[in-house]
N, C-alpha and C positions, 0 to 999 in steps of 0.2 A: 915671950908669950903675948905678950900686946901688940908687939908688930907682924905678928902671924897672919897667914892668910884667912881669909873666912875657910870653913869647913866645907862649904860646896863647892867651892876653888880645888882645897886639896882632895876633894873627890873624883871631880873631874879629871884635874892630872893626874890619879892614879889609875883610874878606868882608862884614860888615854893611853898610857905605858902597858896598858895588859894585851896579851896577842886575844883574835881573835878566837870565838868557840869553835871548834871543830865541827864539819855537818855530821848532825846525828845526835850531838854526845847531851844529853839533856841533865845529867848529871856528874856538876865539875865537881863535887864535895863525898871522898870516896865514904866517908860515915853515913851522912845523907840517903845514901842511895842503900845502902846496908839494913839501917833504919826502915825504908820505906819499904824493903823487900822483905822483911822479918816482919812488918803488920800485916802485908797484904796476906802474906803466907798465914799467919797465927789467925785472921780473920776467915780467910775460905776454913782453915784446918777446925776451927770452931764451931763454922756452919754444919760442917759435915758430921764430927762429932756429935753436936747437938739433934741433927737428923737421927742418926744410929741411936742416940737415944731416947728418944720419942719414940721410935720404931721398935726399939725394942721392950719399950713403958705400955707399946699399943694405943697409946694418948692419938686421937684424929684430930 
């Protein structure tokens, strides 16, 4: 443990060893991007909802 490298050391070598991103791909972490697509979705789905409700409250 003491004679280990620093930790930005062993960053660098591991970021070094990784292949490069593929063009396009913006999301390497297949949760991540599940995640981000389940708020967007549950956000617009809410707006709308909440529209049709108001609409139908007749609230201006």
């Amino acid at each position: 443990m003491f004679h280990s490298k620093p930790i930005e050391e062993r960053i660098a070598e591991r970021q070094a060893q990784r292949p490069s991103l593929k063009e396009g791909k913006h999301f390497e972490h297949g949760p991540a991007k599940f995640i981000f697509i389940f708020v967007v979705v549950f956000v617009v789905v809410g707006h709308i909802a909440g529209l049709l409700l108001l609409m139908a409250l007749g609230v201006h």
